[in-house]
Structures are given as C-alpha cells and as structure tokens.
C-alpha positions, 0 to 999 in steps of 0.5 A: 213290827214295822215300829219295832223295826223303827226305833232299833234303826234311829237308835245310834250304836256305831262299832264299839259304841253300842251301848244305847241298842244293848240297853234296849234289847235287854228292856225288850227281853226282860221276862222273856229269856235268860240274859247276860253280857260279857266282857266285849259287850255281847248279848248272851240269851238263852231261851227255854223251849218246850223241849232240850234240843238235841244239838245246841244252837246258837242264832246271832245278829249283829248290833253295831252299824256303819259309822265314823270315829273322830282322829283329830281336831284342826286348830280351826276346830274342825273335826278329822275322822275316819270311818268305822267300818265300810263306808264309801268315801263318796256317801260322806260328803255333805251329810249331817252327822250326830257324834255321841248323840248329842253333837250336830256337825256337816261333813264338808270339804272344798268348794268346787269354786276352789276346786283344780280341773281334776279335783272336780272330775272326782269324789274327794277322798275321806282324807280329805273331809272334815266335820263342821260343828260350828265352832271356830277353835279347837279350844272351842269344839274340844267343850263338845268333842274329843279325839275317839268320840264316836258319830253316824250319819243321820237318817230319817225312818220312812215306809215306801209300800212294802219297803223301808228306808233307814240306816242300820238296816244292817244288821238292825233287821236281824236284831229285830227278827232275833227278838222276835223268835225269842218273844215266840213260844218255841219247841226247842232251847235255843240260844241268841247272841246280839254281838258288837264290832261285826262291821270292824271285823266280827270280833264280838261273835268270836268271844261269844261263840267260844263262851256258847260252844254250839254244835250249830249257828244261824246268822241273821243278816242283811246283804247288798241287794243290786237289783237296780237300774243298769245292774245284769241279772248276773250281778245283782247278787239278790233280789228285794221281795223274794225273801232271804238269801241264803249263802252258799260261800262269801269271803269268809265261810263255805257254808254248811251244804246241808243246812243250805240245801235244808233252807233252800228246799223248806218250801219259804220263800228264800233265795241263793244268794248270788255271789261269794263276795261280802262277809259276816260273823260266820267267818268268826263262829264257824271257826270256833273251838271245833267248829260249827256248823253254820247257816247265813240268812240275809235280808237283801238290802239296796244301798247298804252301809250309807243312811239310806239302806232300802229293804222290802219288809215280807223278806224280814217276815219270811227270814222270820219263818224260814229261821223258825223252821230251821231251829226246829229241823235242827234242835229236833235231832233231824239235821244230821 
C-alpha cells in the first residue's frame, strides 16, 4: 500500500491538470469497477456488491493537488506565476519546481545583499518571485514554456517510521484509500468519484454529485495536523497516529450529526476533528439537488499544501476500516 501510495504522490496533477492521475487510477481500476469520465474530468465509478443498497452512496476523494500556474514571462525570460490553490507565499521561495512535467525551474527573488532593511525583516510576497528556467529572453523560454502552463513543486517520497513525507498528500491519500475499498470485495454497491479542481473550489464534486444524485456521501480527505512543537493542545486541531478525524463543522458543511456520532462511536480508531476551519468537496456535495447527506474523514496531515506534507500511514489503514464499516451501516438500510 505504502508503494501505491508512492506512485499516486510523485504523479503531478495540479488543479485542472489532472490528466496524468486520472489515467492511472483508471489503469488501476480496469476490470475492477464500472467507470466513466464527464465532461469536467471526473471519475465516476460504480462498484457492484454482493447485495443493491438500500440508499445510494457516493465516496469521494480528490485528485488535484496544490500547485502554480504560470501569468507572464518577463523579456529576461523569467517566469510569472501564481498559485493554484492555497500555498503560502513563504514555502515558495527557493524550491525547484517541474512545469508540464518536463521543465526545471528554481523559484527566486532578490538577493538579501540587495535587500532594504525592512524587506529582510520579511518573506517576500509571491508577487514578488519568479521561476528561473535557465534561459536569457522570453523568445528563448517561450520554446519551453507558455502563459497557462501549469507546474508543482517538487518533492521526493521518503518513509520516517510509521510515517510518510510527500506532496500531495492531500488528497492522494484518499485517492488511494478509495481505490482500495474498490479493489475490496463489498456487501453493498456503491458508488466513488475521483473529482478534479477540489483545491480551486470544489467545482469537479458539484458536477459529479448532480450526475450520482446520492442519498449519502463520504468524503475522503486529508486535514491539517498541528500537533507540533509550541502548538496548545486546544489548537492542534487533530492528531497524527489516532486515525481520521471526523468533522462535525468546517467552513463549508455542518456535518450530518448521525453519521458523525455513527463513525465516532464504531469502536475504530478515529478522532473529532478539533476545529471548524478548513473546507472540503462536501460544501459542494451536501448541497446537491435535494441534498445529501454527508460524512467527512480526514487523514490528519502536518505541513499540509507545501511539498513536505507528513502523515502517519495506521491512520490511512484505520480511515480504510472505518469508510468500510460506515458503507455498510449505510447501504444496509440501518442508518435512518
């Protein structure tokens, strides 16, 4: 799973541009469950079970990640851009970044030799920086590069114990979790969205859920973890190593109280969620046609939105267990 886990985070998809994850996950899913794709990108699966449900279910996990856009070319030929969704502008700096998959470039900006007092008191601004791909005029970098070309910040895989450092962490980690419930013998059908643009605003789970129309969803995501150095206990909002933590509210969704209570009290290993801040592709599906139902389980992630997301690999098993459990409370007619 770890190694599944590996190729979903060095595959690069950044909001719109998710080509590359989409045709891996549908290689994945050949023989295994009923797919289409809609007009926005999305994975629409459908996944037989051994018995109908009596609701109609959808699971949803996120392809896009985090990443930059590129907005103009200086005649220097270097590289303006902005971010496709939220990165803070003080991970930028300095990183070596991949644009279409194929382009090297360093993101850069003044020297501190050049640098005022107060401008070195400071991160610069992301209006402020700019990618280097080693070229001299815009003629020259407009042979590699054009305006609307899309990039992410480069990361390398690595294992730390039980824990993983990666990009894309969100949401590749319920990319691979949905994956394997479907590969998974199950009771009940079900269906599972794979969606794009949820870091731009949650606009592939709109298109999606209208299309289902499902009585109830689950989504599978990553949330910020703070238990870090110098955090109160109060703040952190979730914990790596006690498993998914299940939302109540964010900024998006008042959860549905019965599936929150349900997940909290299955006896898996799970969490509340410790803060209403945030937001995910429920804010789009639980607002669908008549409304759905919905329930949110977050793998807790420290550093999320920059390349060196951290998360604890037993969570990714537990959220596993605990999505599994929930499908079939649902789908067997007990959740009322």
């Amino acid at each position: 799973m770890t190694e599944q886990l590996k190729k979903l985070c060095e595959l690069n998809g950044p909001s719109g541009n998710e080509d590359s994850i989409r045709q891996y996950i549908l290689k994945e899913l050949n023989g295994v469950a009923e797919c289409k794709t809609d007009a926005l990108g999305n994975i629409i699966a459908f996944k037989k079970g051994k018995n109908e449900s009596k609701y109609k279910l959808m699971l949803d996990a996120h392809m896009d990640e985090v990443g930059i856009i590129v907005t103009s070319i200086t005649s220097d030929g270097f590289l303006k851009f902005t971010t496709l969704g939220g990165i803070k502008d003080c991970i930028l700096l300095s990183r070596t970044v991949t644009i279409n998959d194929s382009v090297t470039g360093i993101i850069g900006c003044k020297p501190v030799h050049l640098s005022t007092a107060d401008e070195r008191k400071k991160a610069p601004k992301k209006d402020a920086l700019y990618i280097d791909i080693g070229v001299s005029s815009k003629q020259e970098a407009e042979k590699y590069v054009s305006v609307g070309d899309y990039g992410v910040i480069d990361s390398d895989f690595e294992i730390l114990g039980n824990k993983i450092k990666a990009k894309a962490i969100d949401d590749r980690a319920g990319c691979l979790i949905l994956l394997e419930l479907l590969k998974m013998d199950s009771d009940y059908d079900f269906y599972a969205t794979f969606t794009v643009q949820e870091e731009i605003g949650s606009r592939g789970a709109k298109t999606a859920t209208y299309a289902i129309d499902p009585d109830f969803a689950i989504v599978l995501e990553a949330t910020t973890a703070a238990d870090i150095d110098g955090v109160a206990d109060s703040d952190k909002v979730c914990v790596l190593g006690k498993g998914p933590a299940v939302s109540f509210m964010d900024n998006g969704t008042v959860y549905d109280r019965t599936l929150y209570n349900a997940a909290l009290q299955s006896g898996i290993t799970c969490q509340t969620k410790a803060s209403v801040t945030g937001g995910n592709n429920s804010s789009s599906i639980h607002q669908s046609r008549d409304g759905v139902r919905t329930l949110s389980l977050s793998i807790p992630c420290r550093y999320i939105h920059s390349p060196s997301c951290v998360a604890d690999i037993n969570d990714v098993n537990a959220t596993i267990n605990l999505a599994k459990y929930m499908i079939n409370k649902i789908c067997s007619g007990e959740m009322q």
